[in-house]
N, C-alpha and C positions, 0 to 999 in steps of 0.2 A: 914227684910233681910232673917229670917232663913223660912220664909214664899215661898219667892222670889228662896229660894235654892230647895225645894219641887214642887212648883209650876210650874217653868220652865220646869224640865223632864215630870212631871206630863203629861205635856202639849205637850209636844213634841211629847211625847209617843202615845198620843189620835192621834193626826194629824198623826202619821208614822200609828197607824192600821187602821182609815179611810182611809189613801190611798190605805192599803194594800187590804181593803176590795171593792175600788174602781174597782182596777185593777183585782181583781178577777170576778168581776162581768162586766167587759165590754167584747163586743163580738167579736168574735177569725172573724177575715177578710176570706171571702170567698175566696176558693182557686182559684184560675186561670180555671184549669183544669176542676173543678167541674161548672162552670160555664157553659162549654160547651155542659153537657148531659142534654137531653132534659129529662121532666117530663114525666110519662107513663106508661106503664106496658110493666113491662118488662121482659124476658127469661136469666138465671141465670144457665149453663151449666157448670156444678164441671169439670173442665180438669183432664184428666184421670180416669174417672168412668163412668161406665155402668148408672149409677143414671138417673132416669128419672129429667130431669130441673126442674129449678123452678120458677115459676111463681110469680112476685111481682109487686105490683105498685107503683110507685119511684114514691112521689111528691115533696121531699126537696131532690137531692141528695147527701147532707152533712151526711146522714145517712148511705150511703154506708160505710163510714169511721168505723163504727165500727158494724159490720154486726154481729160478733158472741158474740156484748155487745149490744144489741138492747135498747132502751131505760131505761138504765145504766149512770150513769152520772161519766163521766171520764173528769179525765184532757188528753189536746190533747199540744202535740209538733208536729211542720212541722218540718220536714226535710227537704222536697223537695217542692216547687212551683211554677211547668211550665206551661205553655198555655196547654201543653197536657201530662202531666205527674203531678201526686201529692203521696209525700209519707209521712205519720201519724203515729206517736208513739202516746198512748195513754195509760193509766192508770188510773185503776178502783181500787178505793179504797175495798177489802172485795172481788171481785170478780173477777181479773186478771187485764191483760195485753195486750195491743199489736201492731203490725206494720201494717197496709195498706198499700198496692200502687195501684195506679190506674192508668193506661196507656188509652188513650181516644183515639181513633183511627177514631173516628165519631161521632157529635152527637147522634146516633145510635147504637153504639159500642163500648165497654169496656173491657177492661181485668182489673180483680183486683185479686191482691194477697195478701190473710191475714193470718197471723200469731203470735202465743203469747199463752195464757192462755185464758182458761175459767171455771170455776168451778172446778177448781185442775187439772183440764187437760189438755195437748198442744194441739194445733189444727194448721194446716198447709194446707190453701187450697189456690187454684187459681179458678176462675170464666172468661168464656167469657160471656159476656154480650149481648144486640141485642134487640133492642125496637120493641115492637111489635105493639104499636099504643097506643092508650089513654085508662085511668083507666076505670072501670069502675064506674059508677055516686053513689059518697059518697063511693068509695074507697080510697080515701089519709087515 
């Protein structure tokens, strides 16, 4: 019996962190929105700056989500998920924070606005977007 009193939480407790560690590890559903920008390379125009563009080749566009945490690994919340709108809370354990929206105006065309932390800093920018055709070969 007094075996039966230890063993049952014991047990329980195993099962609740393997679910817990299930659900961490299954993958966050593609957003609606993101679905619709085509792969490529593509022109990244800061709104409001003189800046010359910038040039990049999108082959997952699930990355745009967190542009100024590049290959950082964040937990992500949606907010928002439309056929042509998506917006992303995101947090990075050690090295900030932050919000996405991405407005899809054309396979072709994007506005995204991102905002939050990054290396102790805020950062606050908007992006028009504009596919300029295909990467170049062994650019993803």
């Amino acid at each position: 019996m007094y075996r039966d009193l230890i063993a049952r939480p014991a047990l329980a407790g195993l099962i609740l962190c393997a679910g817990a560690a299930g659900a961490v590890a299954a993958k966050a559903p593609a957003l609606a929105a993101l679905q619709t920008i085509e792969a490529g390379q593509w022109q990244f125009r800061e709104i409001g700056s003189a800046a010359a563009p910038k040039i990049m080749c999108v082959g997952d566009p699930s990355t745009l989500i967190q542009i100024k945490h590049a290959d950082t690994a964040c937990a992500r919340f949606v907010v928002e998920d439309q056929p042509r709108s998506a917006t992303i809370s995101y947090t990075c354990p050690g090295t900030g924070r932050g919000r996405t929206t991405i407005r899809v105006e054309s396979p072709r065309d994007f506005h995204l606005e991102t905002q939050g932390i990054a290396g102790g800093a805020p950062f606050d920018t908007a992006y028009q977007a504009h596919r300029l055709g295909a990467c170049a070969a062994g650019a993803h």
